[in-house]
VEXTORTOR-79365 format. One record per atom (N, C-alpha, C, O, CB): y, x, z; residue in three letters. Coordinates in steps of 0.2 Angstrom, whole numbers, padded with zeros to 4 digits, always signed. Each point is the difference from the previous one (the first is absolute). Glycine has a CB too. Layout:
BEGIN
YXZALA ...
END
This chain:
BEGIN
-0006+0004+0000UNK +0006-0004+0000UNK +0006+0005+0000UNK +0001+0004+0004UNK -0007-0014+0002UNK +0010+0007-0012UNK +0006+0004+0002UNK +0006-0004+0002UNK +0003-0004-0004UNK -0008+0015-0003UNK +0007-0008+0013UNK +0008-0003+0002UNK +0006+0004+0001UNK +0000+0006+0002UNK -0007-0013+0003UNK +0012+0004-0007UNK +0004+0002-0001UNK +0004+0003+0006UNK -0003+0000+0005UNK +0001-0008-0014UNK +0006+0011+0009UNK +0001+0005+0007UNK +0006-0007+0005UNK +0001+0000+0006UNK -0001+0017-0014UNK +0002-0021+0003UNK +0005-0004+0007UNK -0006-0005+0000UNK +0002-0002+0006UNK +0014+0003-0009UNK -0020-0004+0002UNK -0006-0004+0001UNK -0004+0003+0006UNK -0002-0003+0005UNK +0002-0001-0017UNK -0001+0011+0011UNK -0005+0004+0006UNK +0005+0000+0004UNK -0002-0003+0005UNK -0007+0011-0009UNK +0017-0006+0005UNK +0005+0001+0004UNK -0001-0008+0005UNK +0001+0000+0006UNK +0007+0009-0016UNK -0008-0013+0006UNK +0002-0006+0002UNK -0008-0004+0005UNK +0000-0005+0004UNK +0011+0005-0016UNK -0015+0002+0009UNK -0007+0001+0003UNK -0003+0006+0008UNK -0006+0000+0003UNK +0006-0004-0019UNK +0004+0007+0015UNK +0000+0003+0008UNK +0005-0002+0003UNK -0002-0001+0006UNK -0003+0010-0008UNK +0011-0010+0001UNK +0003-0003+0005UNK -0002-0007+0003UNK +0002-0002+0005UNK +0006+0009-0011UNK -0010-0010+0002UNK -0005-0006+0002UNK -0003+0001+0005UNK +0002-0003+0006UNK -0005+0000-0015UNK -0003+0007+0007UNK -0006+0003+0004UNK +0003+0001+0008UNK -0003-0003+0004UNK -0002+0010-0015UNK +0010-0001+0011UNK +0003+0003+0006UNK +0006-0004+0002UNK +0004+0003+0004UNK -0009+0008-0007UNK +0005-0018+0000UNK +0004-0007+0005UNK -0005-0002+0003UNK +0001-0003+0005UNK +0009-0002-0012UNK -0017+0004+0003UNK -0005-0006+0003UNK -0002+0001+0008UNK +0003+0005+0003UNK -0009-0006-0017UNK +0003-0003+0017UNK +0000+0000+0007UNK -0005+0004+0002UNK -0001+0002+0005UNK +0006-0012-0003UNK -0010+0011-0008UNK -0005+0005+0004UNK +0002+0008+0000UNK -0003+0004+0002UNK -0007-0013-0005UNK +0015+0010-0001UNK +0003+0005+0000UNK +0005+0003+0006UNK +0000+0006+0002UNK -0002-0010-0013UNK +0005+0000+0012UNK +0006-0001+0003UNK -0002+0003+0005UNK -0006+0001+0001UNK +0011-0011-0006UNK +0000+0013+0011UNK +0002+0003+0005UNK -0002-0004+0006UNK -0002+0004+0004UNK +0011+0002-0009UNK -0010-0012+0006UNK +0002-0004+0004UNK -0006-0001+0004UNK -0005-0002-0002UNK +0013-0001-0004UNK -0006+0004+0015UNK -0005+0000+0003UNK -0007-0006-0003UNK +0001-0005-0003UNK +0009+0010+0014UNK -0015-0003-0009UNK -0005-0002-0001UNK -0001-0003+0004UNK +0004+0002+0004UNK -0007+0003-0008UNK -0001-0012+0006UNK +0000-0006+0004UNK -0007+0002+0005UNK -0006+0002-0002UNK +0012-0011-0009UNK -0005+0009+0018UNK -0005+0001+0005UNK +0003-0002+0005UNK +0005-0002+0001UNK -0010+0010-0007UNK +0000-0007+0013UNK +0002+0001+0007UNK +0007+0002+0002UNK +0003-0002+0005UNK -0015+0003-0004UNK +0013+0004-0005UNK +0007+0004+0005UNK +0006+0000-0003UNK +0002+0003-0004UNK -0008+0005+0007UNK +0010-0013+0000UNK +0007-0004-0003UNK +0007+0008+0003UNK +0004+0000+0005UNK -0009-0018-0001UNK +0005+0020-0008UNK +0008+0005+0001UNK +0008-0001+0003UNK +0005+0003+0002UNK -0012-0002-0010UNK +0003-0009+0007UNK +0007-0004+0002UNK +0001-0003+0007UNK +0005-0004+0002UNK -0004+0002-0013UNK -0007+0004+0014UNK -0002-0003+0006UNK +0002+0003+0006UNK +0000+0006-0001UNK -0010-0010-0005UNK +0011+0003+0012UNK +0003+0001+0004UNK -0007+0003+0005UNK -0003-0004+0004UNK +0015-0005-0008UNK -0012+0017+0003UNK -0007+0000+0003UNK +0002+0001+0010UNK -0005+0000+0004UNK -0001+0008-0018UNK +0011-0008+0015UNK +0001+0002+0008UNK -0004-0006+0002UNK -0005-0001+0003UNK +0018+0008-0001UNK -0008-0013-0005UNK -0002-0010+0003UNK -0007+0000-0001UNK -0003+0000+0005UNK +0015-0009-0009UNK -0014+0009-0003UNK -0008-0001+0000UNK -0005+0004+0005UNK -0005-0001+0002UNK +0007-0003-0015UNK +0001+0010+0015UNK -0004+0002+0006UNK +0001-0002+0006UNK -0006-0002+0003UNK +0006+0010-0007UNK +0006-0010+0008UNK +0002-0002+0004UNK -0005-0009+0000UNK -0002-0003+0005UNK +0015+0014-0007UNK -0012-0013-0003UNK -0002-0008-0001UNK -0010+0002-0001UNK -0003-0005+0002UNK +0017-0001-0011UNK -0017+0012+0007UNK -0005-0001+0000UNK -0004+0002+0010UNK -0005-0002+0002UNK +0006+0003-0020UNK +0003+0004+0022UNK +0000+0002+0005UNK +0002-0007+0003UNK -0005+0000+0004UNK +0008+0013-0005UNK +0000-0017+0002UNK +0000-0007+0003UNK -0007-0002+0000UNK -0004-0001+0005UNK +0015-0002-0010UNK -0013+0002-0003UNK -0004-0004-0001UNK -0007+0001+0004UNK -0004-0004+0004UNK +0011+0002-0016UNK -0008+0011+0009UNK -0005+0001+0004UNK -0001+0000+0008UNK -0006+0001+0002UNK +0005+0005-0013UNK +0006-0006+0016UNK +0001-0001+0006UNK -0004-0007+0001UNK -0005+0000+0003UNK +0016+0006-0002UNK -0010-0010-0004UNK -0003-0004+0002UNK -0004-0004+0000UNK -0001-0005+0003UNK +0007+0008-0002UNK -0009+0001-0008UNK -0007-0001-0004UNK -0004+0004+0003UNK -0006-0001-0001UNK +0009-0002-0010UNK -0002+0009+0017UNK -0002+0005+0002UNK -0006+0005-0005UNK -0006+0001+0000UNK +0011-0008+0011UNK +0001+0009-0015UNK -0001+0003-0008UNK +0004+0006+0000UNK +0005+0000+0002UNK -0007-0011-0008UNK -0001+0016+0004UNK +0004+0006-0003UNK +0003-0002-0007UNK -0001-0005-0004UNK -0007+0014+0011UNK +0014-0003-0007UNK +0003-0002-0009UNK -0004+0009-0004UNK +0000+0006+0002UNK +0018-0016+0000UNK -0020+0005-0006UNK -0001+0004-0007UNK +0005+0002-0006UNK +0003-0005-0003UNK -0012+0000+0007UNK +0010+0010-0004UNK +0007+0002-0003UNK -0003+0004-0007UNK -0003+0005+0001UNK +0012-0004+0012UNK -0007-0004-0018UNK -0004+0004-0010UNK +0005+0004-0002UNK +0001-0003-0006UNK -0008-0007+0000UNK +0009+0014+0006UNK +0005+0003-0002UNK +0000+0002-0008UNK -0004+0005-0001UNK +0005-0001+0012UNK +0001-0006-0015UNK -0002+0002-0007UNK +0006-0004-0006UNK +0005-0002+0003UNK -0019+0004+0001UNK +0014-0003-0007UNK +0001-0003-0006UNK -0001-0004-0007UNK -0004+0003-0004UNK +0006+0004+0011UNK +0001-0011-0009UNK -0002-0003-0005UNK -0003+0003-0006UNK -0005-0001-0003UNK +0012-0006+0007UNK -0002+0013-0005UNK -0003+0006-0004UNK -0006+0003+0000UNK -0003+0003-0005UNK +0013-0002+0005UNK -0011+0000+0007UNK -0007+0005+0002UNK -0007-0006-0001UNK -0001-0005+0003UNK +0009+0016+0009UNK -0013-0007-0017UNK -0005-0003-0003UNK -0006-0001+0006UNK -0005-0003-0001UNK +0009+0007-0012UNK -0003+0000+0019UNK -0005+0001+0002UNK +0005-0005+0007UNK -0005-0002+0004UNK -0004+0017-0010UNK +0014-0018+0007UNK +0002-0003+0005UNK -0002-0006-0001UNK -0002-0004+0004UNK +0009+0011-0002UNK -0004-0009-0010UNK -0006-0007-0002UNK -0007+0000+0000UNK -0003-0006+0002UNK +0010+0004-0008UNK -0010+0006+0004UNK -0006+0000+0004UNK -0002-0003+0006UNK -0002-0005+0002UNK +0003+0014-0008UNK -0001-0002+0010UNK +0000-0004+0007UNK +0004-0009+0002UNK -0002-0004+0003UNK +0003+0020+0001UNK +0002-0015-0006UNK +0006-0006+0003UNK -0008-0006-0007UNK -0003-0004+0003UNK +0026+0012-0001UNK -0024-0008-0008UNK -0007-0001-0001UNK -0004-0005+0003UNK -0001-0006+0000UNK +0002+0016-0002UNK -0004-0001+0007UNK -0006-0001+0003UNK +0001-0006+0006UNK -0004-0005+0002UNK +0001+0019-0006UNK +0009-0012+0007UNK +0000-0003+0006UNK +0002-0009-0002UNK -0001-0004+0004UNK +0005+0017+0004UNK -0002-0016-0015UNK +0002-0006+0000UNK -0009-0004-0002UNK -0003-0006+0002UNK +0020+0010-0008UNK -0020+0001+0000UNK -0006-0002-0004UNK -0007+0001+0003UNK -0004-0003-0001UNK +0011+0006-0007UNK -0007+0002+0012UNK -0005+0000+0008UNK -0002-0003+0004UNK +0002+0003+0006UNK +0001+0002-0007UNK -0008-0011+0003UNK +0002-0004+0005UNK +0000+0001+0005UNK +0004-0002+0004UNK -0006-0004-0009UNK -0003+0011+0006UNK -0002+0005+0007UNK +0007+0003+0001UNK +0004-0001+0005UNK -0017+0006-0008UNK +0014+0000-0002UNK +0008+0002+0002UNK +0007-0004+0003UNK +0004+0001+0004UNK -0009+0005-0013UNK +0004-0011+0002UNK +0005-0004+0004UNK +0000-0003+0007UNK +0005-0001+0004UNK -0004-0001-0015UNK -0006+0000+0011UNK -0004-0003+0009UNK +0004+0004+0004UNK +0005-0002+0002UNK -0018+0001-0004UNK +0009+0005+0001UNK +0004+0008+0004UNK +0005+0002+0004UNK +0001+0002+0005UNK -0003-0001-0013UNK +0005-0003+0001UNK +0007+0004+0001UNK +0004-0008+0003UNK +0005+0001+0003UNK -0006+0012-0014UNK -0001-0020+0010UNK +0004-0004+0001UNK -0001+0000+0008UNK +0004-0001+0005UNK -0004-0005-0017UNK -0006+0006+0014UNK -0004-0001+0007UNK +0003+0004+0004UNK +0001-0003+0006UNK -0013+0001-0008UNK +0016+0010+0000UNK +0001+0002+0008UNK +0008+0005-0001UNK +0003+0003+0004UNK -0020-0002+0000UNK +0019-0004-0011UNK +0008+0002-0005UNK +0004-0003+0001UNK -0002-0006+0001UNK -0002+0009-0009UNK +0011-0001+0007UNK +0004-0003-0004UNK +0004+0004-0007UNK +0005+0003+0000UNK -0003-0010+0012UNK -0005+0007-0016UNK +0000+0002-0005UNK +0008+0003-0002UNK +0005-0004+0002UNK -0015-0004-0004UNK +0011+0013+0000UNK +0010+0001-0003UNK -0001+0006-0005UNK -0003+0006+0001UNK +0012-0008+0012UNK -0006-0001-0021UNK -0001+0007-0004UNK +0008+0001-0001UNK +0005-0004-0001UNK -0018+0002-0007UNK +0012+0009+0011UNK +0007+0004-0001UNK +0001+0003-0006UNK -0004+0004-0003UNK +0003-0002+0015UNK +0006-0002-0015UNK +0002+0001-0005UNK +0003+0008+0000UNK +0004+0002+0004UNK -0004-0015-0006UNK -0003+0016-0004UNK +0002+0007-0001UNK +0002+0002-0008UNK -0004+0002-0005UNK -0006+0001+0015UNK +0016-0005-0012UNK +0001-0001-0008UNK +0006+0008-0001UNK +0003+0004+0003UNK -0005-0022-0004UNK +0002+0015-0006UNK +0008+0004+0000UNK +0006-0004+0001UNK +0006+0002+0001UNK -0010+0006-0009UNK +0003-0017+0009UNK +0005-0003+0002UNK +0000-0002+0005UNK +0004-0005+0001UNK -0001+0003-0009UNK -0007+0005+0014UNK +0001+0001+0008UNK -0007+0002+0002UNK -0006-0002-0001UNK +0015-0007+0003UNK -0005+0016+0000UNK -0007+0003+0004UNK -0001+0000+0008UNK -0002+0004+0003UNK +0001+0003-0012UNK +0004-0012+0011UNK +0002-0002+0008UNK -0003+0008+0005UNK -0005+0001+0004UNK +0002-0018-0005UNK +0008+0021-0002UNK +0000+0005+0006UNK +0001+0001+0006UNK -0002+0004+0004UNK +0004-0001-0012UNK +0003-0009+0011UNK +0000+0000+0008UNK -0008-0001+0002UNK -0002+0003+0004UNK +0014-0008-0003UNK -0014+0001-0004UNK -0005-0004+0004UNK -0007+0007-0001UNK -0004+0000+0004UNK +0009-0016-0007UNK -0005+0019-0002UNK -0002+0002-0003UNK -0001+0009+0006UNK -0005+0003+0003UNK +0010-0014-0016UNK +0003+0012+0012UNK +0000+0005+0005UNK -0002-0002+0010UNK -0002+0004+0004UNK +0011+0001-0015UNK -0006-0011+0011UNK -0005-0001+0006UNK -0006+0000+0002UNK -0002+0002+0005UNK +0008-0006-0006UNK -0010+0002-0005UNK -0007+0001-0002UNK -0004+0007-0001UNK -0004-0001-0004UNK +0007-0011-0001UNK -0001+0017+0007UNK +0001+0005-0001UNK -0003+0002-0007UNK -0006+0001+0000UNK +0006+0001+0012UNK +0005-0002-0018UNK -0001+0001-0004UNK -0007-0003-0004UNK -0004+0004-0003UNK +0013+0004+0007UNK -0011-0014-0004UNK -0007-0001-0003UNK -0003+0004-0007UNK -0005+0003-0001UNK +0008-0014+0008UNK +0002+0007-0011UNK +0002+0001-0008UNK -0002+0008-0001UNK -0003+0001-0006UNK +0013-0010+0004UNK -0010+0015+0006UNK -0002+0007-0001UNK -0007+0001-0002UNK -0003+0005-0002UNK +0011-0002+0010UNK -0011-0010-0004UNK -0009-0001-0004UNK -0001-0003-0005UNK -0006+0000-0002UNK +0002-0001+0011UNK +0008-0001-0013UNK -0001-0003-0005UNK +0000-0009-0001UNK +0002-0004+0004UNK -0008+0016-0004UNK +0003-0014-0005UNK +0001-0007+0000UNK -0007-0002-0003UNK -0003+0002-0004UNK +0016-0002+0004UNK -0014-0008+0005UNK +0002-0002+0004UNK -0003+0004+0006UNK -0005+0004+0000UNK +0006-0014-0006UNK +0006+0009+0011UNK -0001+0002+0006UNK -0002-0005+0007UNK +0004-0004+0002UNK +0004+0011-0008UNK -0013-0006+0009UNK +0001-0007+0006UNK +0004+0001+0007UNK +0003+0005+0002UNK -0014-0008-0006UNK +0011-0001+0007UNK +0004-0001+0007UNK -0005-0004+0002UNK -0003-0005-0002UNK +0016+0007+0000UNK -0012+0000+0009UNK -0003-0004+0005UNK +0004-0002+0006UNK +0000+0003+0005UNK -0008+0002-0009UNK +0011-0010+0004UNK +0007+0000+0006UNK -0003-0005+0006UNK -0004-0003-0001UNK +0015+0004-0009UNK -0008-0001+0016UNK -0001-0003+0004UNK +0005-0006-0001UNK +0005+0000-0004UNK -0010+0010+0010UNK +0004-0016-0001UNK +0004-0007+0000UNK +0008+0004+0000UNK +0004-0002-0005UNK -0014-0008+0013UNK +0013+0015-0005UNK +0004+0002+0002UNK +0002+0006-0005UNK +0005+0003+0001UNK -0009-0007+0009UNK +0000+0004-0015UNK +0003+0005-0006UNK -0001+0007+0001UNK +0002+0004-0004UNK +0005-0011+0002UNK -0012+0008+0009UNK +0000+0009-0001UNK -0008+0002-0004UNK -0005-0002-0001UNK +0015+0005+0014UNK -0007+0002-0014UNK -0005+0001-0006UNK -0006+0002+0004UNK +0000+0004+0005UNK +0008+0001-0016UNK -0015-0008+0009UNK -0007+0002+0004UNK -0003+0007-0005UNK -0001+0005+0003UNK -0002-0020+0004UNK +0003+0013-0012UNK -0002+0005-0005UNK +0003-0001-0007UNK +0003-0005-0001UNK -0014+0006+0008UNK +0009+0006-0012UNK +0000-0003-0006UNK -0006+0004-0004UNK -0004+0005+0001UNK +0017-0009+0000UNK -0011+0001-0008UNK -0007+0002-0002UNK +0001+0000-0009UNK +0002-0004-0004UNK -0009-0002+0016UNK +0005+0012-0014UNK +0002-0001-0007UNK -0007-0001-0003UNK -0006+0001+0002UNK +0017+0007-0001UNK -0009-0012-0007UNK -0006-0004-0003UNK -0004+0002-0005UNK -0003-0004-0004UNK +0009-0004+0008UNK -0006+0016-0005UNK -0005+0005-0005UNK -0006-0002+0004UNK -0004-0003-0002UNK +0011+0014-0002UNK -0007-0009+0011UNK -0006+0001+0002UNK -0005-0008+0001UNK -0006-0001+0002UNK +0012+0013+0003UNK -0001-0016-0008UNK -0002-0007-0003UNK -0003-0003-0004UNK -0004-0004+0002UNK +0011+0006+0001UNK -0007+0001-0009UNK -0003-0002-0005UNK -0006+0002-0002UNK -0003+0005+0003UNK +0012-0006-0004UNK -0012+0000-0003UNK -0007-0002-0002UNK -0003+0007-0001UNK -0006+0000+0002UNK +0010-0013-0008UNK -0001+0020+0002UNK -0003+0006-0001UNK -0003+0000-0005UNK -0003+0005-0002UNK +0002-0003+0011UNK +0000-0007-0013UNK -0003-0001-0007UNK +0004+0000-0004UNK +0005-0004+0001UNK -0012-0001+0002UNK +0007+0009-0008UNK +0002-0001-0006UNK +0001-0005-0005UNK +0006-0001-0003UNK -0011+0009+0005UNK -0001-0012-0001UNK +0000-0005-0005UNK +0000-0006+0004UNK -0002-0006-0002UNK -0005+0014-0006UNK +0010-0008+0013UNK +0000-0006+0005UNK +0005+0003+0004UNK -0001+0002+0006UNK -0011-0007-0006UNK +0020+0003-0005UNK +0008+0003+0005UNK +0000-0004+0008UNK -0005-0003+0002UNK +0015+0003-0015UNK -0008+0000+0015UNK +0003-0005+0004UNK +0000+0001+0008UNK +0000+0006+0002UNK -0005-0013-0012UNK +0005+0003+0016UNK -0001+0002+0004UNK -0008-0004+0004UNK -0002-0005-0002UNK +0017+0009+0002UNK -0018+0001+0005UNK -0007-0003+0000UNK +0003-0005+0005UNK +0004+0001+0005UNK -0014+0009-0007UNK +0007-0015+0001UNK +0000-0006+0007UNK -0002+0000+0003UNK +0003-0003+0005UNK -0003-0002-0007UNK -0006+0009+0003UNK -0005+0003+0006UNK +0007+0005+0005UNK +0002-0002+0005UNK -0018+0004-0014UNK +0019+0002+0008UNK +0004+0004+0000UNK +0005-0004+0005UNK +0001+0001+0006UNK -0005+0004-0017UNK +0007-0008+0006UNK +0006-0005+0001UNK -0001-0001+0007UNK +0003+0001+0005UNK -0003-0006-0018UNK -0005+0001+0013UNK -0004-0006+0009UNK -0001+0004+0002UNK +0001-0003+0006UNK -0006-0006-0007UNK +0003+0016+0002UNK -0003+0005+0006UNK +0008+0002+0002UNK +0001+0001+0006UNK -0014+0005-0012UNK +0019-0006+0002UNK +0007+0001+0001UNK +0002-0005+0004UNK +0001+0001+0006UNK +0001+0004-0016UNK -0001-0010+0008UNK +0002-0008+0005UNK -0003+0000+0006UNK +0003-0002+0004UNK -0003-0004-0014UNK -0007+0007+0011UNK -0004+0001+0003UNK +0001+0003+0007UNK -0001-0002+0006UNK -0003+0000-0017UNK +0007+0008+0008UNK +0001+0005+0006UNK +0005-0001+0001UNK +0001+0005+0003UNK -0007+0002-0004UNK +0013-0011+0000UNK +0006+0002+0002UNK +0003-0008+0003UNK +0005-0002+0003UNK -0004+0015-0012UNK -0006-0017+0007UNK +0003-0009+0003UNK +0002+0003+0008UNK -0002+0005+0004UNK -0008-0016-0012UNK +0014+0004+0009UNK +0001+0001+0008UNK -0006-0002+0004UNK +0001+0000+0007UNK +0011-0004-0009UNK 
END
């Protein structure tokens, strides 16, 4: 086929307007625009009195392996069990249009392990542990992901 050069011209600029092109955050758990201090503060409530720890996912819409996990724990029933029975769930957001570094440096720098990162917080917000989530996943090649077996032995050990 041959095209003419303002036709191809006019044919990548298409391309790199269309939305799968485009810049624009990718749609997932971790809202940028979200007010991560309140939703801690609101999930430290909640878990008081559900007498629940919060679970805190540090990652991003961008990071393929944070959808993943964020995944495992919605499509899992075991997992989701889980993590609903003894959680209050909060994905913190880590973008380039907010990488909530207070909270972030409070947390003694989690994000230095990579992403996703976990948290373990008390009703009260102080951190009990954290845990980065390489040692998470599955070890197969041909099977990415994070193991669930894995996952629950994590939950497991760190519920209130």
């Amino acid at each position: 086929m041959n095209l003419s050069r303002r036709t191809a011209s006019l044919l990548l600029v298409a391309f790199l307007a269309s939305p799968t092109f485009a810049s624009s955050p990718q749609p997932g758990p971790y809202d940028p625009n979200a007010d991560a201090a309140k939703a801690l503060a609101a999930a430290g409530e909640r878990a008081a009195k559900e007498k629940k720890r919060v679970l805190v996912v540090v990652g991003g819409n961008w990071c393929v392996w944070c959808r993943a996990l964020d995944r495992l724990m919605n499509e899992d029933a075991t997992v989701k069990s889980a993590v609903a029975a003894s959680y209050v769930l909060v994905h913190l957001n880590y973008s380039k249009e907010n990488k909530n570094e207070a909270l972030l440096e409070k947390y003694g720098r989690p994000d230095k392990l990579g992403f996703p990162v976990l948290l373990v917080l008390s009703p009260k917000l102080d951190l009990v542990t954290t845990q980065e989530s390489g040692s998470l996943e599955t070890g197969d090649k041909d099977l990415k992901g994070h193991d669930p077996a894995k996952v629950l032995a994590f939950l497991a050990k760190w519920k209130a």
